[in-house]
C-alpha positions, 0 to 999 in steps of 0.5 A: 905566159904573163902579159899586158892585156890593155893600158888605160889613162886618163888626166881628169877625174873620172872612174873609167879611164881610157884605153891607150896603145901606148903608156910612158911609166915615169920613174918615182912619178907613174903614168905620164898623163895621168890623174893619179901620178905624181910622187905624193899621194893624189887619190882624192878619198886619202889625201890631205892637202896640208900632209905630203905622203909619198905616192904609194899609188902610182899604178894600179894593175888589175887581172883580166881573169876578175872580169870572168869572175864579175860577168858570173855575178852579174856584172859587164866589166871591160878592161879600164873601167874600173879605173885601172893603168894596166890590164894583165892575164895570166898573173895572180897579182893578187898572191904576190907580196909587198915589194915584189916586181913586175918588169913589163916590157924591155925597160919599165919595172912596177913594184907592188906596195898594195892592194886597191881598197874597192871605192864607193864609185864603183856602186855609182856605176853598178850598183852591187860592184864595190862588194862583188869585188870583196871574197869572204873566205875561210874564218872570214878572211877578206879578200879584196880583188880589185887590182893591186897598187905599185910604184914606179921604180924604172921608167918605159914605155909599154903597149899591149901584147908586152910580156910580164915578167915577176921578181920576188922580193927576199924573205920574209914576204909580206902579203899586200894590204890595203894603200 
């Protein structure tokens, strides 16, 4: 069974963000607390200060299972130092469609817009890490496995242990792409 593994925050500019018992999802905003919340886009490398773009960012969600993977590279990597909200296990984020939900918890509803594009910080920080976090597959197909991006489209609170349940969107679905 899907479930929350770790939630992590954090208000001020940093890459590891810290792991919390308890986080609030706000409707149409994000983490309460959080650097990254807020209705239009705040991630510093895509804004511009004179264009307001709707958060497509709000959450950013990354599996358990790719620090196993990372540790077989070389890598230490505990849940919330690579900048993520919610930490799951037993959930292929990365094979879920644009607009697919993930209900976590009683109340709070994430919808997946993206994928997280790997960040320059993460070589600061382990040198190597941004492209251990890049798979080339068959014909060079790029995979980028460093967490997945969503809004927030019903509000709650949520702690660890918390099931993850998945709601597909209708048809056609469209496989997430860099936001």
């Amino acid at each position: 069974m899907a479930s929350v593994v770790a939630l992590h925050a954090r208000s001020d500019v940093a890459l590891s963000k810290l792991t919390q018992l308890t986080i609030t999802l706000v409707a149409g905003h994000g983490v309460e607390g959080d650097r990254h919340s807020g209705p239009t886009r705040r991630h510093r490398a895509r804004f511009r200060p004179t264009v307001e773009v709707p958060n497509l960012r709000q959450v950013h969600l990354i599996q358990s299972e790719l620090f196993a993977e990372l540790a077989a590279k070389g890598f230490a990597v505990a849940p919330g130092e690579m900048g993520e909200n919610v930490t799951t296990v037993g959930i292929d984020l990365l094979a879920l469609p644009v607009g697919a939900r993930l209900r976590l918890g009683g109340d709070a509803v994430v919808e997946l817009t993206g994928l997280r594009t790997p960040c320059f910080k993460l070589d600061r920080w382990q040198p190597g890490l941004k492209m251990a976090t890049v798979e080339r597959g068959v014909r060079n197909k790029i995979t980028l496995k460093a967490g997945v991006m969503g809004i927030v489209v019903a509000g709650g609170e949520i702690r660890a242990g918390d099931a993850i349940m998945a709601e597909w969107p209708p048809l056609p679905h469209l496989p997430l792409k860099p936001v």
